[in-house]
Structures are given as structure tokens and as C-alpha cells.
C-alpha positions in Angstrom: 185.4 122.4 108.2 184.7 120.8 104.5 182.6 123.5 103.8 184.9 126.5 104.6 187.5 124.6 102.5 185.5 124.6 99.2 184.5 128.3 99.9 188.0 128.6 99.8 188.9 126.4 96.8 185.6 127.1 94.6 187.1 130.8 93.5 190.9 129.7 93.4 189.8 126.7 91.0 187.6 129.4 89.1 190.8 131.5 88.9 193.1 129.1 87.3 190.7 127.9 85.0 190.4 131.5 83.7 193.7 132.2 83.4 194.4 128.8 81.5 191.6 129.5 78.8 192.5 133.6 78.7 196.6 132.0 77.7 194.8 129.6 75.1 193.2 132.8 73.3 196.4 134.4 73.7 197.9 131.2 71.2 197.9 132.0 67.2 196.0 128.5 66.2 197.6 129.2 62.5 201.2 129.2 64.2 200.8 125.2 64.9 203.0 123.0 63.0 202.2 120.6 60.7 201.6 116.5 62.1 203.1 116.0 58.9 206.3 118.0 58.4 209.1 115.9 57.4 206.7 113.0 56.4 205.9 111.6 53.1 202.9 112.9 51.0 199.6 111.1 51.6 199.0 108.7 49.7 196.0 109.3 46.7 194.7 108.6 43.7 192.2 111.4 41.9 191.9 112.4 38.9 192.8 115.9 37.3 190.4 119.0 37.5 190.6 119.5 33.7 190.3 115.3 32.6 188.3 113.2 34.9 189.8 110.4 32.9 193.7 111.3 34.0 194.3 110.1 37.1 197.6 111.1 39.5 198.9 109.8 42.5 201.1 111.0 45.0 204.2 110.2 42.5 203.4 112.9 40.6 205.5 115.2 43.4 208.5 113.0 43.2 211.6 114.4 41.2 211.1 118.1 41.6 210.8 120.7 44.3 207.1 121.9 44.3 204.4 123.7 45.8 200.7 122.3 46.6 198.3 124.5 47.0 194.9 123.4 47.9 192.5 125.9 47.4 188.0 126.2 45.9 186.4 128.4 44.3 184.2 129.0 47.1 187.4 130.6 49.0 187.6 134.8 49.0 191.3 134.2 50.6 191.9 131.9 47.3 191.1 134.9 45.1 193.2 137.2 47.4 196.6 134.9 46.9 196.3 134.0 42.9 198.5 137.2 42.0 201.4 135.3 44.3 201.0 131.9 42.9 201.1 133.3 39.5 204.5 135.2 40.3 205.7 132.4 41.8 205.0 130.4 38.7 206.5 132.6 36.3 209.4 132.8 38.8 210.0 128.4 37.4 208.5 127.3 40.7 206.5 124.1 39.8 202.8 124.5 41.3 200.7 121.6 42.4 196.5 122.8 42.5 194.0 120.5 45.0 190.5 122.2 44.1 189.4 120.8 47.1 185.6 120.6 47.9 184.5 121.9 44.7 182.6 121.2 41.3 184.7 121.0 38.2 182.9 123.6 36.3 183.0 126.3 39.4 186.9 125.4 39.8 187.4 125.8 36.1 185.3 128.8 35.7 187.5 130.0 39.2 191.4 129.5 36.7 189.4 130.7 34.0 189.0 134.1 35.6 191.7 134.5 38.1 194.5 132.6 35.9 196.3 129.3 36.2 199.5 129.0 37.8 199.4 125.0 38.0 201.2 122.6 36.1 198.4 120.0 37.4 195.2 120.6 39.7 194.5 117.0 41.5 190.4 117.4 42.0 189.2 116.4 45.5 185.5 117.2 45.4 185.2 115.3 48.8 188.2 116.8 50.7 190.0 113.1 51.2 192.9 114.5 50.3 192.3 117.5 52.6 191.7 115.5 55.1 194.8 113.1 54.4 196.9 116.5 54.5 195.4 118.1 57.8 193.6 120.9 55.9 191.6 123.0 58.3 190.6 125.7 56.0 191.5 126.9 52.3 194.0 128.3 51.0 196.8 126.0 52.6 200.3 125.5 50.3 202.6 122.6 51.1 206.6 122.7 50.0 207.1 119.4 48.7 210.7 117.9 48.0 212.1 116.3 45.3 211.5 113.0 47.0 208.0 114.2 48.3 208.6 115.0 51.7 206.4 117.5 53.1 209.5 120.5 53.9 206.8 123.7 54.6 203.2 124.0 55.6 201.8 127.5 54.9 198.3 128.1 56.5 196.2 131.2 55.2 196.8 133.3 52.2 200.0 133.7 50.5 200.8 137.4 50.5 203.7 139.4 48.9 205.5 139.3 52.6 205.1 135.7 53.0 206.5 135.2 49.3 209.5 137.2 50.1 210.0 136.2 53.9 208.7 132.2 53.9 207.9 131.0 50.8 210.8 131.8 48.7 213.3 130.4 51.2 211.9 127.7 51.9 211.9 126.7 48.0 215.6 127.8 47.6 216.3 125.8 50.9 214.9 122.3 49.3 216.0 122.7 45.6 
């Protein structure tokens, strides 16, 4: 009688099992919201991509609405957005650089060519602050608030769409 029962059983288990991981493939991964929205920023100290004698912390996003992208030189998608964070920079949108898991001299050479929208780039050559931040995968933006609450986590590329759609509402929103 056992035996007839896990005939039975073996395919029905088999069946639900397929179904649950064909819905998980189903799920956008980049959808997923941030562990840290509405939190304060980590906490850091680095210093700047530019002076590796100027250090910042994380009170350097407190008093103005701003934007922290963390992005390498090593990153095709990085290259890809740099027309948008430009715009948005010209636009009076304060911009916040992490060259995350880097060299200086490749993320230098990397503004050099594609231009500089950042008022400061915070230089994590060992992703700590990626890590501290939940970065998966570069480029990832962060709205930051005045009082340097995380308000927005972008994941991916910054396009024209997502300026216009997500990004520019979300910085008139927390202004």
C-alpha cells in the first residue's frame, strides 16, 4: 500500500516543484526593493577618487537632495548611462560617484573620457561600501534626502525613460 502511495505522490511532488521554480523565473529579480529604503546611509569613511588624502563620510549626503551612483570602469552599462547623469547634472541635481571595485587611474581615465557629472566620487576599490549598500551589480543610483535617508534605489542603467518616468520624480518628490 506504501508503495502505490509514493507512485502516486513521487510525480504530484515533481509537479509542484516545477511549477514553483517555472513562477520564480517568471519574477523580475531587478523589481526587488531595496532592505534599505527609508533607512539611513551606511555608514563609511573612504577617501575621494581624485585625492586619496580627502576623506568623506556618510555626512557628506546630509543637507541636500542627491543622487549616488555607484558605478567602475570595468561596467559597459556604466558607459551606456553617463549621457543621463550628465543631463541630470546640468539639470542642478547634485551627483554622488562610488567607483566601486576599481583602480584610481582606470576610474579617472573612465571621467576622463566619458565626462564627470559628480560633485564628489567616494572610491571603494574593495566594494565595502557596495556591500554596505546591497549592490548586486553596477550601475545602481540611490536618491538620497536631505537628511540622508535612502528615498529611491534604481537597479541597472539609467536611460532617458527612466530619467523622465522614475528618476526625475522621485528627486522633485524629496527636494
Amino acid at each position: 500500500m506504501s508503495r502505490r502511495l509514493w507512485l502516486l505522490l513521487l510525480p504530484l511532488g515533481f509537479l509542484l516543484v516545477a511549477l514553483f521554480l517555472y513562477q520564480r523565473l517568471q519574477h523580475d529579480p531587478s523589481a526587488r526593493d531595496s532592505a534599505l529604503m527609508a533607512r539611513e546611509f551606511p555608514t563609511f569613511e573612504a577617501t575621494t577618487l581624485h585625492d586619496e588624502g580627502s576623506l568623506v563620510d556618510q555626512t557628506l549626503l546630509h543637507g541636500e537632495v542627491s543622487l549616488v551612483n555607484v558605478w567602475g570602469e570595468w561596467c559597459p552599462a556604466c558607459k551606456q548611462e553617463m549621457p543621463q547623469l550628465l543631463a541630470l547634472a546640468d539639470q542642478g541635481i547634485r551627483m554622488v560617484g562610488v567607483n566601486y571595485r576599481d583602480t584610481r587611474e582606470k576610474g579617472v581615465h573612465f571621467l576622463n573620457e566619458f565626462g564627470d557629472p559628480f560633485e564628489v566620487n567616494i572610491f571603494d576599490p574593495d566594494g565595502r561600501l557596495g556591500f554596505d549598500l546591497g549592490v548586486y551589480g553596477a550601475p545602481e543610483t540611490f536618491l538620497v534626502d536631505a537628511d540622508g535617508i535612502i528615498r529611491y534605489h534604481h537597479k541597472g542603467d539609467i536611460s532617458p525613460q527612466d530619467v523622465a518616468e522614475r528618476i526625475l520624480p522621485e528627486v522633485a518628490k524629496w527636494r
